[in-house]
C-alpha positions in Angstrom: -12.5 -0.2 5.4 -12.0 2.2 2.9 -14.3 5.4 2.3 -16.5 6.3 -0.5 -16.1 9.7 -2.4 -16.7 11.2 -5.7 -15.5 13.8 -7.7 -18.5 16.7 -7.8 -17.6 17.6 -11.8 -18.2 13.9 -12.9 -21.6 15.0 -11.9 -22.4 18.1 -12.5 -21.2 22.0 -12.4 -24.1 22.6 -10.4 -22.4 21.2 -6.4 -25.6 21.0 -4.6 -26.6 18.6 -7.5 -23.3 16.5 -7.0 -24.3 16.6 -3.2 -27.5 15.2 -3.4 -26.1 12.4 -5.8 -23.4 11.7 -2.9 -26.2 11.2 -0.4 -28.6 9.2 -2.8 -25.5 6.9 -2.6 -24.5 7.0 0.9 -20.9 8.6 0.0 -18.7 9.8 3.1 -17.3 12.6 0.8 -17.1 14.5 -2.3 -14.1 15.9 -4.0 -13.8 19.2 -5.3 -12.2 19.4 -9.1 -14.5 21.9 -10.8 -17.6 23.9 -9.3 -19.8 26.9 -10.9 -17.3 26.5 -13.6 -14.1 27.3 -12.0 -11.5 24.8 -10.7 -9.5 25.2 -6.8 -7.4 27.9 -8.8 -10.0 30.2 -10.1 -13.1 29.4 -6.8 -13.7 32.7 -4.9 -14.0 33.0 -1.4 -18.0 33.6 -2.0 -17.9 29.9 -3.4 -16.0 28.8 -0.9 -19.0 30.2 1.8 -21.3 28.4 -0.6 -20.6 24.9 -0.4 -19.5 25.2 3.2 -23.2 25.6 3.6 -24.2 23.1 1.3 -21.9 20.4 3.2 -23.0 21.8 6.3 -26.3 21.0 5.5 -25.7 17.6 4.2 -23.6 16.2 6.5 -20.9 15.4 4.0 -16.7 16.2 4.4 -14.4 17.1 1.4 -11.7 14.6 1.3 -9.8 16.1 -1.5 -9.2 19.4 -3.8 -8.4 17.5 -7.2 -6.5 20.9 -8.5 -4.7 20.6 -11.3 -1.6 21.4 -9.9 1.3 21.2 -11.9 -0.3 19.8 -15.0 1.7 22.7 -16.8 5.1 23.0 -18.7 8.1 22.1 -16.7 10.0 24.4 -19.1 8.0 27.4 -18.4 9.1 29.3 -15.3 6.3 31.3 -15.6 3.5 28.8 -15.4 5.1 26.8 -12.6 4.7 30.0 -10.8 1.6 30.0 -11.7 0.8 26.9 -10.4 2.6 27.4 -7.5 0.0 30.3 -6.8 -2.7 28.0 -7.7 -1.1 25.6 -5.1 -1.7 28.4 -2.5 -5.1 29.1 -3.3 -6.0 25.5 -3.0 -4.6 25.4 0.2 -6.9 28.1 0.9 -9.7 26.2 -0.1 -8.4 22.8 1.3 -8.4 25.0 5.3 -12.2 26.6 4.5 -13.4 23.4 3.6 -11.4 20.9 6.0 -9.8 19.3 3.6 -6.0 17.2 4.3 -5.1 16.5 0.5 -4.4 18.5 -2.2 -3.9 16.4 -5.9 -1.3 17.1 -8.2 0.8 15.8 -11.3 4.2 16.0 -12.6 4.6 18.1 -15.5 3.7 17.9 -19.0 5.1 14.9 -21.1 7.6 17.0 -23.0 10.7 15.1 -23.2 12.5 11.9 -21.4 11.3 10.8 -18.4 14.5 9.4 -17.2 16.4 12.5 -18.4 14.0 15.4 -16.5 13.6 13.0 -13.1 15.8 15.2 -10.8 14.8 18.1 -12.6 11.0 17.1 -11.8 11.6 16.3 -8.3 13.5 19.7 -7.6 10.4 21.7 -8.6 8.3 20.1 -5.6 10.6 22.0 -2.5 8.5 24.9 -2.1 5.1 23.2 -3.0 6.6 20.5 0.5 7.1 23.5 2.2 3.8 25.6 1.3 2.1 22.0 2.4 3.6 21.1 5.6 3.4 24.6 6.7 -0.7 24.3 6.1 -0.6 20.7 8.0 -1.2 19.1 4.2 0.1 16.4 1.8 -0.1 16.5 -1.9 -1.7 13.3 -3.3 0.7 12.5 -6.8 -1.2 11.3 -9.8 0.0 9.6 -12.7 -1.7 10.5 -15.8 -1.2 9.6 -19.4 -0.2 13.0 -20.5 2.4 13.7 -18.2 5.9 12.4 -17.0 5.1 9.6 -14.6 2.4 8.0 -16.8 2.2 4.8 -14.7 2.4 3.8 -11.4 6.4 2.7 -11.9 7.4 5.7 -12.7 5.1 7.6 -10.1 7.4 5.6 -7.5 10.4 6.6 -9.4 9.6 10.5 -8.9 8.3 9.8 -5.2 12.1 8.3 -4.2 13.3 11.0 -5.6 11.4 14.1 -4.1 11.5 11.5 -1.0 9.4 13.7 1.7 6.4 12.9 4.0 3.9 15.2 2.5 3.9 13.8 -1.0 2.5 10.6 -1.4 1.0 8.2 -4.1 -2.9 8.7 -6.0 -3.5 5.4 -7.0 -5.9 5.3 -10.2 -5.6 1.6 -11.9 -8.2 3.2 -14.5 -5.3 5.7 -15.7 -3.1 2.8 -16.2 -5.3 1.4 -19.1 -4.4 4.3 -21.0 -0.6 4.6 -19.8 1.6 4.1 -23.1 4.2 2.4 -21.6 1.6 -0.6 -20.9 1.3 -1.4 -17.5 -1.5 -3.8 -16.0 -3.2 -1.9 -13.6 -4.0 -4.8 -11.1 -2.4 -6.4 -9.4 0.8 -5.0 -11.4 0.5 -1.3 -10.5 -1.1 -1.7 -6.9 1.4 -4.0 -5.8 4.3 -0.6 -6.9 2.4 1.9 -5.3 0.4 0.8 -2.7 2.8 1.0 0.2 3.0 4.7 -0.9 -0.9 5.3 -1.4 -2.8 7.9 0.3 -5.6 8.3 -2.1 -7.4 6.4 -5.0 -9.8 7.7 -7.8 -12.2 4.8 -9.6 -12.5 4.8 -13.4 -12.6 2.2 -15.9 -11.9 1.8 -19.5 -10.9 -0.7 -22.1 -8.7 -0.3 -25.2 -9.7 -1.1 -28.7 -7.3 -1.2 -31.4 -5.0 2.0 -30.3 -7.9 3.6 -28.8 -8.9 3.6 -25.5 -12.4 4.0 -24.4 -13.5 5.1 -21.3 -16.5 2.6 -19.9 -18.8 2.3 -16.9 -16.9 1.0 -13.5 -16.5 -2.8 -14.1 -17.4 -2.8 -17.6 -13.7 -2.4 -18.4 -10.3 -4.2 -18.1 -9.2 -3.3 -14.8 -10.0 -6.1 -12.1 -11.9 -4.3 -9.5 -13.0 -6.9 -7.6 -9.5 -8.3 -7.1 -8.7 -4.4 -6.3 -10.9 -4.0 -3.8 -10.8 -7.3 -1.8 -6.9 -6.5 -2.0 -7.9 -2.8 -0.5 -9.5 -4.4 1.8 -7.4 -7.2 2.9 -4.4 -4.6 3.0 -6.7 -2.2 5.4 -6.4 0.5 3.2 -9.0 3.2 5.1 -8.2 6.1 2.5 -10.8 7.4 0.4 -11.8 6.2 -3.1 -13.4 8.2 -5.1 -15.3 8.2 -8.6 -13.8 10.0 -11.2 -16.2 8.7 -14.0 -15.3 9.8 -17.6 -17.5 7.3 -19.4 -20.0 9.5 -20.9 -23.1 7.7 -22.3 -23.7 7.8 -26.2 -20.7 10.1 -26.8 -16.5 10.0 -25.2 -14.8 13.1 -23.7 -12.8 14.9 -26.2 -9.0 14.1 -25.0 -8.9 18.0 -24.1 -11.6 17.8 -21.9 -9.6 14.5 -20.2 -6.4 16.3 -19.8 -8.0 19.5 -18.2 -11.5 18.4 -17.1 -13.8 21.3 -16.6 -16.7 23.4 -16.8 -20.3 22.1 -18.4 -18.9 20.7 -21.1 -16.8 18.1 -19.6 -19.6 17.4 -16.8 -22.8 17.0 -19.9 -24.8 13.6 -19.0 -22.2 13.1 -15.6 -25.4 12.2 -13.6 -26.6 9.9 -15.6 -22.8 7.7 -16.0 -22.2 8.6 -12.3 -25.2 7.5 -10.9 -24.5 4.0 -13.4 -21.1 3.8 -12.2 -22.1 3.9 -8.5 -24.6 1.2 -9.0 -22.2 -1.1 -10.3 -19.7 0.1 -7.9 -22.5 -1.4 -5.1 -22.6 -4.6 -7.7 -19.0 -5.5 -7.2 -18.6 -4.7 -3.4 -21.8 -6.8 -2.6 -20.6 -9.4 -4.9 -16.9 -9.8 -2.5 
């Protein structure tokens, strides 16, 4: 049986608020994208202290640091060694908060995605190294604004770096918006799940050429074909809720390629806590 998480920003900025949301809901986990403000890169070690004490007193694990590792320009030396940095500081926080997964991307969209593939894979070495030295594995998420924008091509650049510690996030929401087309389910499960390690919840719905982000079953993606099929394949990762459906207003697309800080978490309770209901609808309804 898989394990129930959510990503603390998609509540609030404020993490004992996101906590208490998590134990409202009987969540195993949270997952750590952006706290106080800051995301894995930028959290100090007195943050760190912090929610180890909230946690503590909670009873509740991390299962993953959503960082926003290498959503940056493949083309720019200097912000992949940025990110690189970033990786390492993650890390860091991953260890303090007993954490296994770190979540990552694969460049900006900038070009062909056929054309930059090897080039792609070659800029995972020393993040492979950095993680199997630290006893980790970097979850890969495709993403609408970067190269591997479905869960094809996510498989694609997973041959091709072709190592242990890198393995597939699996978010059928993403594929609503992926340009290329692809169904989420069963089309994109059925590609990635023998690679899957990790799984964000998220729905949305297109209209027109726009794509609106909605509450969790309220959209176009199957969920309750996805999770029996999660559960008839024994998948025992964690999913967690990465919301995005705002009530009354939609996240700017800035705010959906970087999410942080207040402004991307304004009215998160109120869509999380919606989300998580109907999250208990469809599992109850299996």
């Amino acid at each position: 049986m898989f394990r129930k998480s959510v990503i603390t920003d998609e509540v609030s900025q404020d993490f004992q608020t996101a906590v208490n949301l998590a134990l409202k809901y009987r969540l195993d986990a949270v997952e750590i994208r952006s706290v106080w403000e800051r995301n894995p890169f930028e959290l100090t070690k007195e943050d760190t202290a912090q929610m180890k004490d909230i946690l503590s007193d909670a009873g509740l694990t991390v299962c993953c640091i959503s960082a926003p590792f290498y959503k940056c320009s493949l083309n720019n030396d200097a912000e992949i060694a940025s990110h690189i940095e970033g990786l390492k500081r993650s890390i860091e926080l991953a260890d303090a908060l007993g954490a296994k997964l770190i979540r990552g991307f694969t460049f900006w969209d900038e070009g062909n995605f056929e054309e930059n593939l090897e080039r792609i894979a070659a800029q995972f070495e020393t993040p492979i190294a950095l993680l199997k030295d630290a006893g980790m594995r970097l979850a890969l998420e495709f993403d609408p604004s970067v190269y591997a924008s479905n869960a094809r091509t996510l498989m694609q650049v997973l041959d091709q770096i072709d190592s242990p510690q890198v393995g597939a996030l699996w978010d059928p929401g993403n594929d609503v918006y992926d340009p290329r087309g692809e169904v989420a389910y069963p089309d994109g499960y059925e590609l990635v799940k023998s690679r899957m390690i990790h799984m964000h919840l998220k729905d949305a719905k297109k209209e027109g050429d726009e794509v609106k982000a909605m509450p969790v079953g309220c959209g176009e993606v199957d969920f309750r074909g996805q999770f029996a099929a999660l559960l008839r394949d024994g998948y025992d990762g964690y999913v967690s809720l990465e919301t995005h459906y705002r009530p009354a207003f939609e996240l700017s697309e800035e705010s959906m390629r970087l999410p942080k800080g207040s402004v991307f978490s304004y009215k998160g309770e109120e869509a999380s806590e919606e989300c998580l209901q109907n999250w208990e609808k469809l599992m109850q309804s299996l």
